[in-house]
N, C-alpha and C positions, 0 to 999 in steps of 0.2 A: 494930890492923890498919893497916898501910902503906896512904896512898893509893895509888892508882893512878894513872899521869903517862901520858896523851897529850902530844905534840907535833902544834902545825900550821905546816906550811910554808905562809910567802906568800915568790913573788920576783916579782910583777908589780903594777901599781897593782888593776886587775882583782879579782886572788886574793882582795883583804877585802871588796870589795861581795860576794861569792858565799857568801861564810862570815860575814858578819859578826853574823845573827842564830844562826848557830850557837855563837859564840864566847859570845853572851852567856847558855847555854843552858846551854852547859857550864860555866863559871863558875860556875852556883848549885848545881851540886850538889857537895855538902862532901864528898864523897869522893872527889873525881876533883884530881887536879894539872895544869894543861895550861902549855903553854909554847911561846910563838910565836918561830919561829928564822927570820928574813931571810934575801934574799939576792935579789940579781942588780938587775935596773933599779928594784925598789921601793925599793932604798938610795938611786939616784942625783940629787942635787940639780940635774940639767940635767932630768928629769923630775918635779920638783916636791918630791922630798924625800914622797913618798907616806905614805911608813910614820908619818909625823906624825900623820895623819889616826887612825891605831890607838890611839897614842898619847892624844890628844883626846878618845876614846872614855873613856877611862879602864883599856885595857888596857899589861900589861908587855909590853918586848919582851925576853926571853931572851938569844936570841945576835943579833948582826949578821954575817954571813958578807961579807966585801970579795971577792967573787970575777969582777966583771963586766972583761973585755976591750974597751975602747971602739972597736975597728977593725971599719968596713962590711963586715965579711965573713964569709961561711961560716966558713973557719978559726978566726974568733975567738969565734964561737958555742959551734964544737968543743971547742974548750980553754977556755973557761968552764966548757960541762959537767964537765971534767975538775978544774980547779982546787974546783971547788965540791962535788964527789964526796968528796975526798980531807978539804974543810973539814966538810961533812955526817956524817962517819965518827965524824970524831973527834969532834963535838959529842954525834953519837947514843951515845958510848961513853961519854962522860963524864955523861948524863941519863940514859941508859937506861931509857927509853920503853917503855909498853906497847904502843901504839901511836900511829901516824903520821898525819895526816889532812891529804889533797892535793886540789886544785880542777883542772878541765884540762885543755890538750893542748899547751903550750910546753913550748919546749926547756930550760928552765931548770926545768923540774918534774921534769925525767930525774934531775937529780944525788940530790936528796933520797931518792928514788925506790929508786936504785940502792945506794944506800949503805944504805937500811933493809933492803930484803929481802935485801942477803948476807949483813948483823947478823938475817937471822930477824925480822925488828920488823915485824907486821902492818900493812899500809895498809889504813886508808879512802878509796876515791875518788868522789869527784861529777862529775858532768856526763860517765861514762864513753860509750862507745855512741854517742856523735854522731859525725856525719861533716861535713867543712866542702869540703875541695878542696886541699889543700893539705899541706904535712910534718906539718901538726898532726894530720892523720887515722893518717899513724904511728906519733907520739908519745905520741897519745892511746891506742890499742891497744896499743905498749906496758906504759904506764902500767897498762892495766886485767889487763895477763897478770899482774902485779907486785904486784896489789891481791889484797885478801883479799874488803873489803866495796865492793858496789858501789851507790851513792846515782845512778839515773836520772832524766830529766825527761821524757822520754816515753814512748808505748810501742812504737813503734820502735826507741828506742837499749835497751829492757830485748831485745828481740828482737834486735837484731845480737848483746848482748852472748853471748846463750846460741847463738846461731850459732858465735859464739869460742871456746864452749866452757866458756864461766862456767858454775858450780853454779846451780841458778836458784834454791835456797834462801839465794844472799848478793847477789839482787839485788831491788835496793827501788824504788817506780816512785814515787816520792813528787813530784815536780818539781822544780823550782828553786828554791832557798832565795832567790838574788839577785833574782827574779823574784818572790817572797813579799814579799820585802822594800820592794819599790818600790812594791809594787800596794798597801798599804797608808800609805803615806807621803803625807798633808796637801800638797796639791801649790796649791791654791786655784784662783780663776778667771782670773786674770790673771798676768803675767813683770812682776815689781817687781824689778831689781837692787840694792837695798836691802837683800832679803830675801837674799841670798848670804852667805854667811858667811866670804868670805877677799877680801881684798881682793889687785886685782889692778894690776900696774904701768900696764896701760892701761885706765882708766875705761870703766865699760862703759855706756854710755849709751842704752836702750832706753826709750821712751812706753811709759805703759799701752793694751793693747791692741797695741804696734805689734808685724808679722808680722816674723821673723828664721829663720835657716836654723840648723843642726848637719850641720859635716862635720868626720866621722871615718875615714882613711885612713890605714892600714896597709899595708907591705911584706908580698907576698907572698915567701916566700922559694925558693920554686918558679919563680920567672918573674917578673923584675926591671921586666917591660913591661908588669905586670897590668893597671895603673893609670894612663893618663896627667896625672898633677898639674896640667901648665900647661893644661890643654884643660880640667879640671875646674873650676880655679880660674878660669880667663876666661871659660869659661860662668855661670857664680854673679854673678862681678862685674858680668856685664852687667845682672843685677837688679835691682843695686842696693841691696840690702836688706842689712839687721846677718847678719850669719854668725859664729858659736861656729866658730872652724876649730882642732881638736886636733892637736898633735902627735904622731908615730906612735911605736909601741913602740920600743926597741931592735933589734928583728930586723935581720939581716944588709938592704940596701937602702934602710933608710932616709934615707940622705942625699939623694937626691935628691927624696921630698917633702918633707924639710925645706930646700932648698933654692929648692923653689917656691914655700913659704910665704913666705921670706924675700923674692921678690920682691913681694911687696904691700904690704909694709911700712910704706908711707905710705895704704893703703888704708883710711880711718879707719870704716869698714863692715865691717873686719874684725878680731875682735877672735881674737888669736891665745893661744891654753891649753897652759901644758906640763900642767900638772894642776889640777884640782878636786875638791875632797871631794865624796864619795860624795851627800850629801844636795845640795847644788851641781848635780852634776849628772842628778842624779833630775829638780829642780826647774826647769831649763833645758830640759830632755829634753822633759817634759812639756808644757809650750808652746811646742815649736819648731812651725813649719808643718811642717815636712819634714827628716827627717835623711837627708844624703848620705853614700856611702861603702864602704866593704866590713867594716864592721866588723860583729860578729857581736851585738852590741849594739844594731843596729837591727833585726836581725830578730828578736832574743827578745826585747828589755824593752821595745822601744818601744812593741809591740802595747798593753801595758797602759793605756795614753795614749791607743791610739787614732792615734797618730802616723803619720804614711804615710812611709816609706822607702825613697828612690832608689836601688839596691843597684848597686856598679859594680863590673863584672871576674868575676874566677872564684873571686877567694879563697871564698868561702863555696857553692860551687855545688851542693854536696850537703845543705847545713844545709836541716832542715824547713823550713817558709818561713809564717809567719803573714797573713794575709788583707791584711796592710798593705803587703807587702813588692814592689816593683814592678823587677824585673829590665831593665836595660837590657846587660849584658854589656860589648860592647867597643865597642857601635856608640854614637857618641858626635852622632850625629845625633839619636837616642833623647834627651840628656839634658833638653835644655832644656825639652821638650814635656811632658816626664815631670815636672818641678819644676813648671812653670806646674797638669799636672793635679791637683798635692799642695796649690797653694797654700792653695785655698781646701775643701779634701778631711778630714775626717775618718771613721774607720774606725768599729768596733766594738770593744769593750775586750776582746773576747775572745785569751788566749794560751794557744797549746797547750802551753805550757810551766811555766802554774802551776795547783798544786794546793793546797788549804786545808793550813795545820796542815806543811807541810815541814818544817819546821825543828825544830819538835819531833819528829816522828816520826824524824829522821835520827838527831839527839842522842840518843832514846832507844833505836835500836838501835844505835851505838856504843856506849852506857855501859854494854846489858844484855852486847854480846860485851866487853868489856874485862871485865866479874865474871864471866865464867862460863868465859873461858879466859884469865885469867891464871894 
């Protein structure tokens, strides 16, 4: 008997912390073939060369798709997707797939997307049903009209999804794998940078015990003024204290918070990440005082930490919001007050967004639909 061949697409650093206990689920079982196809910023060595980290795991990577546009703009978003459509086709023709298995609501998860269901090639998707504030709430809707099976984290997004109009026999309320995966993860009682595993061009030099920030800021691609960088980063500095400050995705806008970054340069309290492995930054995550930002990663994984989360702007204004999560919007009067009340603040480890046992329950209803309708 023929195995049977999934593919999974990652094209974001993101995409393999959310699958990466799935990957390894599926790998054990001897009858299934899977094959992980790239593409978009998780190629790009200005963002750390991510797809490494897969790699290190001890998994193959299949195809590399080159299809990313490097220009600040909508247009070049647009024609990404396109070039990447056309690269995705022909890959899916040459594998051909039982099926597809996709994480998400970026724009770069269109192309793979689009190309399997005109080839008929069944999608699995995770993290369908959320809402954030932004294109990703279209993309993501998208994505789930596109899908076959649908893997949720809570029970509101299982409830929008059947609003949409989903079967409700192909959706699963199981949680967050990426969110399984952290909550389980040795994190200790104290921040040793010793304990890091990638070494970085600027020494990261934190005491034991000493308090440090995580700020994580994304281009909103809806509204270029989400977030003002230099107000954020001059509020932080005035601290004083060690700050993890990441650089933002590719999305169209980003140049101008990398831009601000770059003026701190000489800021030796700030130590600046294009990327860090997955367990890196569990490990970081976990002992910060407080993460700042709008990234969607302080309000679902943080919780697990107990982390308390400055949330700035509107990107995520619709995302469920865990008991840590402390909205300050635009008024930047709010931020300072709002960091001093995290400093010494921790939460409760409860997140609405994990459930025991995800990751096998996901794998095992992809593997029983791939034997029963191929």
């Amino acid at each position: 008997m023929n195995k049977k061949i999934i593919c999974i697409a990652l094209t974001n650093r993101t995409n393999y912390s959310k699958l990466k206990t799935i990957l390894y689920a599926i790998r054990n079982d001897k009858n299934l073939d899977f094959h992980i196809v790239l593409s978009s910023s998780i190629l790009l060595e200005r963002y750390g060369s991510s797809y490494n980290d897969i790699i290190s795991d001890g998994f193959k990577i299949d195809k590399k798709i080159d299809c990313v546009l490097m220009n600040d703009s909508h247009e070049a978003m647009a024609k990404t997707i396109g070039l990447s459509v056309v690269e995705h086709a022909t890959y899916f023709s040459w594998r051909n797939p039982d099926m597809l298995l996709i994480v998400g609501d970026r724009y770069d998860m269109l192309a793979p997307v689009i190309a399997a269901a005109t080839m008929n090639i069944p999608i699995a998707h995770i993290q369908g049903g959320e809402t954030s504030g932004t294109i990703d709430d279209v993309i993501r809707h998208v994505l789930t009209k596109f899908s076959k099976l649908h893997f949720v984290s809570t029970n509101k997004s299982a409830e929008n999804l059947l609003g949409y109009g989903v079967d409700s026999k192909f959706v699963y309320n199981y949680g967050c794998p990426a969110v399984e995966y952290i909550s389980q993860r040795p994190v200790g009682k104290y921040f040793d940078p010793k304990k890091l595993t990638k070494k970085f061009k600027q020494p990261i030099i934190i005491d034991r015990g000493e308090k440090y920030f995580l700020l994580m800021v994304h281009p909103d691609t809806t509204n270029k003024s989400d977030v003002n960088m230099d107000k954020v980063l001059e509020v932080i500095s005035a601290f004083n204290m060690k700050t993890f400050i990441f650089y933002p995705n590719v999305d169209a806008n980003n140049t101008e918070i990398v831009s601000s970054i770059a003026k701190y340069g000489n800021n030796n309290n700030f130590f600046r990440i294009r990327h860090m492995p997955l367990e890196d930054f569990i490990y970081t995550l976990a002992h910060c005082v407080c993460m700042i930002g709008n990234s969607s990663s302080g309000i679902r994984e943080a919780a697990s930490f107990g982390v308390p989360v400055v949330n700035i702007g509107f990107r995520q204004k619709g995302r469920e919001r865990n008991k840590s999560t402390i909205d300050i919007g635009s008024d930047y009067e709010l931020l300072e007050p709002s960091i001093k009340q995290c400093i010494d603040k921790t939460f409760s480890k409860e997140n609405i967004y994990f459930k025991p046992d995800c990751s096998k329950k996901i794998t095992e209803e992809i593997i029983s639909y791939i034997n029963n309708n191929g």
